[in-house]
N, C-alpha and C positions, 0 to 999 in steps of 0.2 A: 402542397402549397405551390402556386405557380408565378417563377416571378420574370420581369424583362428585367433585362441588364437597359444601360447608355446607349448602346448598339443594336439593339433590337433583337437581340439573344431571348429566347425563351428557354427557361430552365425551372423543371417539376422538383419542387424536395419533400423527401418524405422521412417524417421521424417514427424509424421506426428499424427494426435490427432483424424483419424477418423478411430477407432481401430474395428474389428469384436467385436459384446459383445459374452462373454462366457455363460455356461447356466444355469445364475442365473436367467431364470426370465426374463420378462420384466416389465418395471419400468413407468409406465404408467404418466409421469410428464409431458410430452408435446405432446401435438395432435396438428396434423396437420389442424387443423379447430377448434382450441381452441380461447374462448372467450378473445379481445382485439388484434386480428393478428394473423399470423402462428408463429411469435419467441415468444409471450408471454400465457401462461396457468393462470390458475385463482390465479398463484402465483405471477406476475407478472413476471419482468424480472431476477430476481436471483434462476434460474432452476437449482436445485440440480443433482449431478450427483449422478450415483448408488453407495450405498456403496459398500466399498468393505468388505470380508469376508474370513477368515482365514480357511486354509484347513490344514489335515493330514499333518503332517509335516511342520508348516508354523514357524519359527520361534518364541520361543516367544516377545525375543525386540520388532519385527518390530510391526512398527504402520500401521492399519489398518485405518485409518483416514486421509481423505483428505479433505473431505470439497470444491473440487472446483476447489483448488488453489495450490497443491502439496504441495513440500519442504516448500515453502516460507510462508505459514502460518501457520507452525511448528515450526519456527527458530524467535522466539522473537523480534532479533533486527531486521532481514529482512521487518517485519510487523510493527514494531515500526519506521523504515526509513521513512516505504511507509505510512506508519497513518500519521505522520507529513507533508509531500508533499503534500497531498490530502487535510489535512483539509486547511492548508495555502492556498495552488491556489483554492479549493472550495470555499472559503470566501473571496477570491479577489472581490471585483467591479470589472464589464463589463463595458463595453460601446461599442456604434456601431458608425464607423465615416466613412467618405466619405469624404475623402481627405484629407484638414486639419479640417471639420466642422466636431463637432456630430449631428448623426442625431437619432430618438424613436429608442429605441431600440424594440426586436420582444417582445412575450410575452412567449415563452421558457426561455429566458433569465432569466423570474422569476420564471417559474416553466416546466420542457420542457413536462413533462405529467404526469397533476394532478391528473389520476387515479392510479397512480403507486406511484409519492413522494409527500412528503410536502413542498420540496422546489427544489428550483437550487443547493444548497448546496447538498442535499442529493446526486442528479442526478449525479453533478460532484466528490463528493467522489467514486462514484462508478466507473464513465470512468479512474480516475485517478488509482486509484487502479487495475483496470483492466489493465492498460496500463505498469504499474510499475511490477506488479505481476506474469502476464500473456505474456506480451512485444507487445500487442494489444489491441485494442478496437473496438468493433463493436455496430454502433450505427442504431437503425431501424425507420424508418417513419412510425410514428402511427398516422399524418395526416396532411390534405395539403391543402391551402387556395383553393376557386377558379383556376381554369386557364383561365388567359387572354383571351387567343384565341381557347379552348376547343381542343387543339389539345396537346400542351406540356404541361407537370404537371406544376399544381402549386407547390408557393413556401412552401419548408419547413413548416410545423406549430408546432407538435408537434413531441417526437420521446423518445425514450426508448432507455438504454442500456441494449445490450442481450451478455448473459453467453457466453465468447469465447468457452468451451468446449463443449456450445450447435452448436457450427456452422462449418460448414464444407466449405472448401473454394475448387476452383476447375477450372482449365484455361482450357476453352471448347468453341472452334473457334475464338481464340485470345482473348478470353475476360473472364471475372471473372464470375464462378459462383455460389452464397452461398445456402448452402441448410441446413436443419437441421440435427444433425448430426443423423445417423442412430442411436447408440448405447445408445442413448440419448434416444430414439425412442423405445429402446427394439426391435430394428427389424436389419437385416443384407443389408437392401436397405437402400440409401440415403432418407432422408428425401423431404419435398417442396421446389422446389427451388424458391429464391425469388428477388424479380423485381433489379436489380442490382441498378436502381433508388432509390430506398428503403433502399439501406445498403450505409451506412459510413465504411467506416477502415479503423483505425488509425496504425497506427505500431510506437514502439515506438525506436527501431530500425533496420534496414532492412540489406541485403544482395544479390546481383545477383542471381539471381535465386533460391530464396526462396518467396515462397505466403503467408507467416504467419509471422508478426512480430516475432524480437526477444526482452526480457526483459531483466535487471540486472543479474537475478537470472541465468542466460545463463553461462555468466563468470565468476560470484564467486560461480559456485556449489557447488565447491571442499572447500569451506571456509563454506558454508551452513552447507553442511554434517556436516565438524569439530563441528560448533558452536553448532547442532543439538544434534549431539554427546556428547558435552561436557556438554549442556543443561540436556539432561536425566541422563548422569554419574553424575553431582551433585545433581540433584533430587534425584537418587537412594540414593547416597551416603548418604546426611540428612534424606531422611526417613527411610534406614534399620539403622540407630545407630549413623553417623558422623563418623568425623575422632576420633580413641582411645589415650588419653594422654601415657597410661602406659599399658604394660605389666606385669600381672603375670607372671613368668616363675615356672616348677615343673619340677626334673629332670625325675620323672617319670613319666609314660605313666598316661592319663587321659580321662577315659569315659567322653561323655555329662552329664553325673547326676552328676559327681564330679567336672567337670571345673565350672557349674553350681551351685553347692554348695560352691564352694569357690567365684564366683563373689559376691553370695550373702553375705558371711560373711566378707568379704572385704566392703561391703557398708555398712553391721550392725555396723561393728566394728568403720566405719568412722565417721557417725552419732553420736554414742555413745563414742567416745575420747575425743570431746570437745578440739579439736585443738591437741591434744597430738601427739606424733612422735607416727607411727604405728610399733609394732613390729612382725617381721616374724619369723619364727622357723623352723626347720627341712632346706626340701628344698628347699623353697621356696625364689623368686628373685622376687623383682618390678622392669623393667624397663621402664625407662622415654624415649617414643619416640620423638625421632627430626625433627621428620615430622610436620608440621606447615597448618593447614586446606587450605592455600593459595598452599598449595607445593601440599597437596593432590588434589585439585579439577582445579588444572591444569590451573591457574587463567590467567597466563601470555599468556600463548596458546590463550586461551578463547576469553581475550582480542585484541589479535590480527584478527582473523578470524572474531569476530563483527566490528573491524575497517576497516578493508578490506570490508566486507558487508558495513557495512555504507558510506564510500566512493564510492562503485560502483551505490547506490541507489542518489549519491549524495546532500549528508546532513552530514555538518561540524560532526563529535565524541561527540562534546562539547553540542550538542543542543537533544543529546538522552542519555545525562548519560555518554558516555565514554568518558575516558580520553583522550584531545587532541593532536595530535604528535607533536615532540620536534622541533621546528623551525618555527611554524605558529604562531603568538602573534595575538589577536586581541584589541585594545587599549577600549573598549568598544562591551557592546552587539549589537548597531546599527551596526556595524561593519561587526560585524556576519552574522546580517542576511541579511546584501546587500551581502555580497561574495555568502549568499546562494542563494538567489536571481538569480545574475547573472550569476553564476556556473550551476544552475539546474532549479529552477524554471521560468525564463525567456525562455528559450530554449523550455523547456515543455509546458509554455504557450503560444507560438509561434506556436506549431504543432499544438495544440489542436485550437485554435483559426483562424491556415490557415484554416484548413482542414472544420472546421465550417461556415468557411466565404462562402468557394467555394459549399458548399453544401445546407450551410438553408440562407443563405443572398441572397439580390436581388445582380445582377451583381455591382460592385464600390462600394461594401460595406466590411467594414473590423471586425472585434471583436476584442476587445483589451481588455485586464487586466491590472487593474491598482493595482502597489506594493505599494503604496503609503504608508497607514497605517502600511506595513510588513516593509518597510526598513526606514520609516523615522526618523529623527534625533529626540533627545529631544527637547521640547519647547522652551528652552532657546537659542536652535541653531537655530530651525525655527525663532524664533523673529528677528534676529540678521540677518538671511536672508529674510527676511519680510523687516527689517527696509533700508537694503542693495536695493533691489527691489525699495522698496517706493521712496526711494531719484535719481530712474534714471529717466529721463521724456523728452520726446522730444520738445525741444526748439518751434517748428516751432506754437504746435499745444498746448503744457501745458500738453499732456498726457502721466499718470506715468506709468510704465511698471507694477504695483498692483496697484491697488486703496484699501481704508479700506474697504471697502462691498466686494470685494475678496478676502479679509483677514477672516474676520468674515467667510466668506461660508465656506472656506477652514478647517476651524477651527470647525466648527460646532457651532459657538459663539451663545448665544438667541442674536437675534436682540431687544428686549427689547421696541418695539412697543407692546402694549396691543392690535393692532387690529388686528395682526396676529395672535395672540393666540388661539389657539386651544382650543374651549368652548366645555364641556362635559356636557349637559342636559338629564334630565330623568333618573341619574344614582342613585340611592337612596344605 
């Protein structure tokens, strides 16, 4: 898209992440015939992009660090939203059902591929963060049962999440094609392209005619920047000195070695008064400024542009430190965390969980997460809904809508049989 600035500037933008590299080099991080598949090298699946590097004239503010993941894991509370979403639905319990039954769940489930994490937890902080961060997720087949009939793949086995900015996406004879990204590559050609069977992608929100999810981070740019901004302006400001209580004033003009001479004997003199009123002489003036370190560092601003980020990440103000806006009361913290729940987290585990069903489940089979532990009531209010349950029971048959051994499970109660007990021998 090509547009003129007020001045007669011509400026091309193009949306789109599979950029010619410049010539720094190439960055040798992923081969195309790299051990564990073509999207993962012996780093596994979190493939660093090249750094970047400051030239003649490059400002000095600007940050030359990315890491990955742009703006958004620069800007504190952006990261702190998306940390909190990820670990929550990462440490949700699965289950796999078909219909209303459950049925085994796979063994991705526990771990989707043990040469890369130590758990499902790990795998899903990653899709998630990639999804929230990024506004996509692409996930790869790193391997696949038997096929039935040796002709269509098997199903799903295991599978990796690979770096959105390692992937290049591309609509070639009506159908999708992922390749890796060139730039990624150090080279100015696309990379291999790979079996479209092979790739998941998720988008965590989409548009007509766009091939590449969009994220949070899309619509509160302009709140990023600020907070980004105001991030480094009070950094700066507490490390060269804070805000000053008081001024010296001199009517006279004053070199560095004399304003300097006088801050110093202004603190001797403080030290050594032992409370006493300070006296000035000549022309000298103390004043007391009324600037307040909350006025200086722009706090109210600040405040705002992380609440706006936080609402777009969706995730209550209250559950990352900021203040909550005037007219949402929550009567307790269960409270809380069902709105967040059903606000964000539900929706989010819905996509992730279609998209997983239709790609690594056998046909009729669904993934479900379960909020149980994240939004349930205190104990006192389960009991009371326990005892509520207990007492319905169908006349015909004497059977209660819970029985106690579904209580206990639910609870994680010991069943207090010694013959279920878990004997440890041999342990010295």
């Amino acid at each position: 898209m090509q547009v003129t600035t007020d001045s007669g500037l011509q400026l091309v933008l193009e949306r789109t992440r599979a950029q010619i590299p410049n010539a720094n080099g190439n960055v040798s991080t992923v081969q195309p015939m790299a051990a564990g598949g073509p999207v993962m090298g012996p780093w596994g699946s979190n493939i660093p992009l090249p750094a970047t590097a400051p030239w003649a004239g490059w400002p000095v503010d600007w940050n030359t660090s990315w890491n990955g993941a742009g703006l958004g894991q620069r800007v504190g509370v952006a990261m702190t939203a998306c940390d909190l979403n990820s670990r929550v639905l990462a440490t949700m319990p699965t289950y796999v059902m078909r219909g209303d039954t459950m049925v085994p769940s796979p063994s991705w489930t526990a771990n989707p591929e043990p040469t890369l994490y130590s758990s499902w937890e790990e795998a899903g902080k990653q899709f998630v963060n990639s999804l929230l961060m990024r506004g996509e997720t692409f996930l790869y087949c790193t391997g696949r049962y038997r096929s039935p009939n040796g002709i269509t793949p098997g199903q799903v086995a295991r599978w990796a999440v690979v770096n959105p900015d390692a992937m290049n996406v591309q609509v070639d004879d009506g159908g999708f094609t992922y390749r890796l990204n060139g730039s990624v590559l150090g080279t100015r050609e696309p990379g291999q392209p790979l079996n479209q069977t092979d790739v998941l992608h998720i988008k965590y929100q989409s548009w007509p005619g766009y091939i590449r999810g969009l994220g949070p981070l899309e619509w509160c740019a302009a709140n990023a920047v600020g907070a980004q901004a105001m991030e480094t302006y009070a950094a700066n400001m507490a490390s060269r000195g804070g805000v000053p209580w008081a001024v010296l004033k001199s009517k006279r003009n004053l070199n560095g070695e004399q304003s300097t001479d006088l801050q110093n004997a202004w603190v001797s003199a403080g030290a050594s008064r032992s409370g006493a009123p300070a006296v000035l002489s000549g022309d000298l003036e103390l004043e007391i400024l009324q600037l307040s370190p909350k006025d200086m560092a722009l706090l109210d601003l600040r405040i705002f542009d992380e609440q706006r980020i936080s609402s777009a990440f969706g995730v209550p103000p209250f559950l990352i430190g900021l203040p909550q806006a005037a007219g949402l009361v929550y009567s307790n913290a269960s409270e809380l965390f069902s709105f967040h729940w059903r606000s964000m987290l539900r929706p989010l585990a819905q996509t992730i969980a279609s998209a997983l069903s239709n790609w690594a489940l056998a046909l009729g089979q669904r993934l479900e997460f379960d909020p149980d532990k994240y939004t349930q009531p205190p104990l006192a209010e389960r009991a009371n809904t326990y005892s509520t349950l207990f007492n319905i029971y169908d006349p015909a048959t004497g059977k209660r809508a819970i029985e106690i051994d579904e209580i206990r499970a639910r609870e994680r109660f010991d069943p207090g049989d010694a013959a279920t007990q878990i004997q440890l021998t041999g342990v010295v």
